[in-house]
C-alpha positions as CSV (number, residue, x, y, z in Angstrom):
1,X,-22.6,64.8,0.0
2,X,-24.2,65.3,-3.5
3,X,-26.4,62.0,-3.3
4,X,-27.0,62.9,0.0
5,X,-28.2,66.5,0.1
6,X,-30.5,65.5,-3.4
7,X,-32.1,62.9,-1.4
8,X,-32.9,65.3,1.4
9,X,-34.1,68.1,-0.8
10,X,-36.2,65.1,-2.7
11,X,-38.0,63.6,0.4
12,X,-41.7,65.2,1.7
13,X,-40.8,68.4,0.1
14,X,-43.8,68.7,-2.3
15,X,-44.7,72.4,-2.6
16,X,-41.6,73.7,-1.4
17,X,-40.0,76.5,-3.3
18,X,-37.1,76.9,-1.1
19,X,-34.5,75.3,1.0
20,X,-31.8,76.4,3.4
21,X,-28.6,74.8,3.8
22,X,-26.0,75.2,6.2
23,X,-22.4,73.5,5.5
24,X,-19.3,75.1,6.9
25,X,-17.7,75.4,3.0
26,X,-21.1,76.2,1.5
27,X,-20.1,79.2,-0.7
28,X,-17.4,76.5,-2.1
29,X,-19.4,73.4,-2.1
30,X,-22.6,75.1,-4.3
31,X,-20.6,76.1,-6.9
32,X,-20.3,73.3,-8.9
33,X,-23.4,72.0,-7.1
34,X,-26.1,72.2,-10.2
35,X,-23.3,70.8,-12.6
36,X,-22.6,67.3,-10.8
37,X,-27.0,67.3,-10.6
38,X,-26.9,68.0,-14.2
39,X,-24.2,65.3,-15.5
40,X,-25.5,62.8,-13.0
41,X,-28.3,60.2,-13.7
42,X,-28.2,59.3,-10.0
43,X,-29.1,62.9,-8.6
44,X,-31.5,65.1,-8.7
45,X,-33.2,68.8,-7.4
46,X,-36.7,69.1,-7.5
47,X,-37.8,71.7,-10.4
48,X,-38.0,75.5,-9.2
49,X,-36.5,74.7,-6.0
50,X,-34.5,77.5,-5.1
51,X,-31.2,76.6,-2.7
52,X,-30.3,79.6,-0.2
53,X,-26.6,79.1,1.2
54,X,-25.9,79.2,4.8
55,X,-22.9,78.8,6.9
56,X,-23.0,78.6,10.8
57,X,-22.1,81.8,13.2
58,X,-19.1,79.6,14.5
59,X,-17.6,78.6,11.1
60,X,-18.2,81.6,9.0
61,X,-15.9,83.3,11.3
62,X,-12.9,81.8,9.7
63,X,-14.3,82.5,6.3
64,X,-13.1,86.0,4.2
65,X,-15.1,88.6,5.8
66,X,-17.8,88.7,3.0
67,X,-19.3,85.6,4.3
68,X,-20.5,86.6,7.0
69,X,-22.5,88.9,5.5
70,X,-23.8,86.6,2.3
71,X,-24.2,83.8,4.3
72,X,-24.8,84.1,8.1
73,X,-28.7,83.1,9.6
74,X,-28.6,86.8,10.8
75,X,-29.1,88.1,6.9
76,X,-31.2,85.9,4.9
77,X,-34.2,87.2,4.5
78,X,-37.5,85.5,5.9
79,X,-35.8,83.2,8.1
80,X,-36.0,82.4,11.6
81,X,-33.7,84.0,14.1
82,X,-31.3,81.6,15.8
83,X,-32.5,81.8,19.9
84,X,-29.9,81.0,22.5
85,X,-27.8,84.0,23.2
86,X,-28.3,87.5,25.0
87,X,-28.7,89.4,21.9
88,X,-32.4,88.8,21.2
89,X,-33.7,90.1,24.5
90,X,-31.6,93.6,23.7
91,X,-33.2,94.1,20.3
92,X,-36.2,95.6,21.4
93,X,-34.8,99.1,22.9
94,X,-33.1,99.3,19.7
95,X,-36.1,100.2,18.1
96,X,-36.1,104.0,19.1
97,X,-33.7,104.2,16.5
98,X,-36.0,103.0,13.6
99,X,-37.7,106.1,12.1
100,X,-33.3,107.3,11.6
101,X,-33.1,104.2,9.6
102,X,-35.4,104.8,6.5
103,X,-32.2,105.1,3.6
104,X,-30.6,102.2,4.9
105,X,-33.9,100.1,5.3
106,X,-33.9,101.2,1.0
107,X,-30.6,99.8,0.0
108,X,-31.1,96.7,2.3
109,X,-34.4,95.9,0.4
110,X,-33.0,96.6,-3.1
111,X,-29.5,94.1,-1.9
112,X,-31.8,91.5,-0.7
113,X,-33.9,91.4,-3.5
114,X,-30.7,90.8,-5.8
115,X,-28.6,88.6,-3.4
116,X,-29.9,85.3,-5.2
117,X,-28.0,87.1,-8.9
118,X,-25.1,88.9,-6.9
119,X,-23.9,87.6,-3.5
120,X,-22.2,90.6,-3.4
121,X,-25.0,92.8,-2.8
122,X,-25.1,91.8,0.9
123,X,-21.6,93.5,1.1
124,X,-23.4,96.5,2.3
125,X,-24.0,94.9,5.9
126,X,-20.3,95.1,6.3
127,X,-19.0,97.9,8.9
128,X,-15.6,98.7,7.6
129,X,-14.2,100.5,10.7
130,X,-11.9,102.4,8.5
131,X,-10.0,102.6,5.6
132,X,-7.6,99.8,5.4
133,X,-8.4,98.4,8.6
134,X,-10.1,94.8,9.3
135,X,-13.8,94.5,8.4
136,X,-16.5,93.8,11.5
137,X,-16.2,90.3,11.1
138,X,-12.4,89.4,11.0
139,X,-12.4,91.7,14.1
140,X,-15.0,89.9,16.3
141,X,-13.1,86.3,14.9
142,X,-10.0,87.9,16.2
143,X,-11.4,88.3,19.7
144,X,-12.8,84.9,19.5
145,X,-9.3,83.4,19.0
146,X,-7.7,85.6,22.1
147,X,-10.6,84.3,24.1
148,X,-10.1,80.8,22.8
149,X,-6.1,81.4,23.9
150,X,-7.2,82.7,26.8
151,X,-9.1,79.5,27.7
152,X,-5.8,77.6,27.0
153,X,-4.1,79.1,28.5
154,X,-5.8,78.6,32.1
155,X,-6.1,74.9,31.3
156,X,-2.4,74.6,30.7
157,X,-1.8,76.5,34.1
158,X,-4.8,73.5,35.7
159,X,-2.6,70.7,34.0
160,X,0.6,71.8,35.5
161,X,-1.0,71.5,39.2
162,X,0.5,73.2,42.3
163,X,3.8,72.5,41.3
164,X,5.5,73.1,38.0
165,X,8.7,73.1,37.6
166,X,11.1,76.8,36.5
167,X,10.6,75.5,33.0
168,X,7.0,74.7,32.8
169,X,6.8,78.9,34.6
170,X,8.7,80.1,32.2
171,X,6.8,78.8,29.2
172,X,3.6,80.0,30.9
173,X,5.2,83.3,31.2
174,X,5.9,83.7,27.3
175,X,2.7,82.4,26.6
176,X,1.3,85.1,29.0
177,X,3.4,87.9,27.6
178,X,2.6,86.8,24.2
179,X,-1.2,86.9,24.5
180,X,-1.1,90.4,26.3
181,X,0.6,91.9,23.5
182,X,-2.0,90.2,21.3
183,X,-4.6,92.0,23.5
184,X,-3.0,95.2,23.4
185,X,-2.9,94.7,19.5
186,X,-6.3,94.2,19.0
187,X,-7.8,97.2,22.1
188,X,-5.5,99.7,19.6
189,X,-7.0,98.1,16.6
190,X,-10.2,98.8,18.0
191,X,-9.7,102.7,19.1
């Protein structure tokens, strides 16, 4: 990955002063990134290039709920949005709200211009829904698995055809007790 990822950064980049990477262990993988360039006579990172860290919407899901906020598309600065779901074409009537959003537009300036020195400065994108409850982004991952169960669920039920037998019933109907009281779990987590 090392060799790899220096070769990339090396190639056609003359001028460049930054680079994005996306890898679904990035905040792991980076932090001993420099030292292997350093001790290495093979590898190399061409001078003043600064490395953002990125990790995809579908992996960073599984990570601590900080990184979603450090290192999703959605919060580095200056980079392109990611097109291909609804959520671009409902930004615009959200801009009513704008001239109510001054303070917060302050501290997300003063955390972006530190995120490259404290990763932990992008903590203040985080909606904690209330004390000791889970953060924004372990609550949408949580409604991604039930939807993901949810999915199994109804291709379990296709496999089984027109005719499964008491046992094959009964195991769809713990499966299907099991994931409403999942669902029921996560609407009371939610009020």
């Amino acid at each position: 990955m090392d060799y790899m990822l220096c070769n990339a950064l090396g190639y056609n980049t003359e001028g460049l002063e930054t680079a994005l990477t996306f890898y679904d262990v990035n905040y792991q993988y980076n932090k001993y990134l420099l030292h292997q360039v350093k001790e290495s006579p093979y590898l190399a990172i061409p001078f003043g290039m600064e490395i953002i860290l990125g990790i995809g919407l579908w992996y960073v899901h599984g990570h601590q709920d900080q990184c979603h906020m450090r290192y999703t598309l959605n919060f580095i600065m200056e980079e392109a949005r990611i097109n291909g779901e609804i959520m671009e074409m409902l930004w615009a009537p959200l801009n009513i709200i704008y001239p109510s959003c001054q303070e917060w537009h302050e501290q997300e300036t003063a955390a972006n211009a530190s995120q490259a020195e404290d990763p932990s400065s992008i903590d203040i994108y985080e909606v904690w829904l209330e004390k000791d409850m889970l953060g924004a982004a372990t609550w949408i991952a949580s409604s991604i698995t039930i939807e993901e169960s949810q999915i199994a669920l109804a291709m379990d039920l296709w496999k089984l055809g027109r005719h499964p037998s008491k046992t094959q019933e009964l195991s769809i109907a713990h499966h299907r007790v099991a994931l409403q009281h999942t669902i029921n779990e996560f609407n009371l987590a939610a009020e």
